[in-house]
C-alpha positions in Angstrom: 45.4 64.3 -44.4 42.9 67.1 -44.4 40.3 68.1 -41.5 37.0 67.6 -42.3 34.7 70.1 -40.3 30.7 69.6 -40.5 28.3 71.8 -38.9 26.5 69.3 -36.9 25.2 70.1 -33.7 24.0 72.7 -31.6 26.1 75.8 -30.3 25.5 74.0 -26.8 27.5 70.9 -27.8 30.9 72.3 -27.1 33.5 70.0 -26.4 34.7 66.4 -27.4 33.5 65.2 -23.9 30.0 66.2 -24.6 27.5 62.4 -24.6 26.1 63.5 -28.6 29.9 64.6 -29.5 31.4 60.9 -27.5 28.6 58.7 -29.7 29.9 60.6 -32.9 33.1 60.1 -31.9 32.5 56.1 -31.3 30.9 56.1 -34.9 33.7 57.3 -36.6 36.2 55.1 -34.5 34.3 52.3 -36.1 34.1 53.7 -39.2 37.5 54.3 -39.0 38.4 50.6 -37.9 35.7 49.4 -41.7 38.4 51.0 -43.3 41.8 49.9 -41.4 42.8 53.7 -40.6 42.7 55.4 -37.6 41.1 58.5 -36.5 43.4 60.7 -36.2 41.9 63.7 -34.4 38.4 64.9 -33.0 37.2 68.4 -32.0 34.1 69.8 -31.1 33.8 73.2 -30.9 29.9 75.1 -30.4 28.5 72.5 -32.8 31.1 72.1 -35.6 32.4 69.1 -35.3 36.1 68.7 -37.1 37.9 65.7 -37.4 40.8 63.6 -39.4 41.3 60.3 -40.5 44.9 58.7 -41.8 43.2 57.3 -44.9 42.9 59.5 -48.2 40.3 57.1 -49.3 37.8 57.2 -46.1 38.3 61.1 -46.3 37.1 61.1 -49.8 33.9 59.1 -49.5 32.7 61.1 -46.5 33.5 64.7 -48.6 31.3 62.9 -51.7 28.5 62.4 -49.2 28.8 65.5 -47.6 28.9 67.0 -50.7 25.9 65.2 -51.8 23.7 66.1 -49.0 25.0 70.0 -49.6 23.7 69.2 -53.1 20.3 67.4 -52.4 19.6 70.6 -49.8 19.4 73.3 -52.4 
């Protein structure tokens, strides 16, 4: 499966053990749980968040939402 990484945060949320990155990381667990996947990986890194589920399908509907926020922005 591919790594999704988002922009999300601030350069001052660097690390998976940071409280904002931890209640993101508890979202997606359950997101992940919706969809009977599992998360597969979770990095944080000076705000861009990057992470993997084992589920093609989960990992598609996130990249049409993030692709339609990227749209609705312009």
């Amino acid at each position: 499966m591919g790594t999704i990484e988002v922009d999300l945060f601030s350069e001052d949320v660097d690390g998976a053990d940071h409280l904002v990155a931890v209640r993101l990381k508890g979202v997606l667990e359950k997101l992940a749980e919706e969809y009977h996947c599992r998360l597969q990986s979770f990095d944080v890194e000076r705000g861009v968040v990057s992470f993997a589920f084992d589920s093609e399908v989960l990992t598609a509907e996130i990249l049409k939402i993030l692709q339609a926020e990227k749209t609705t922005e312009r």
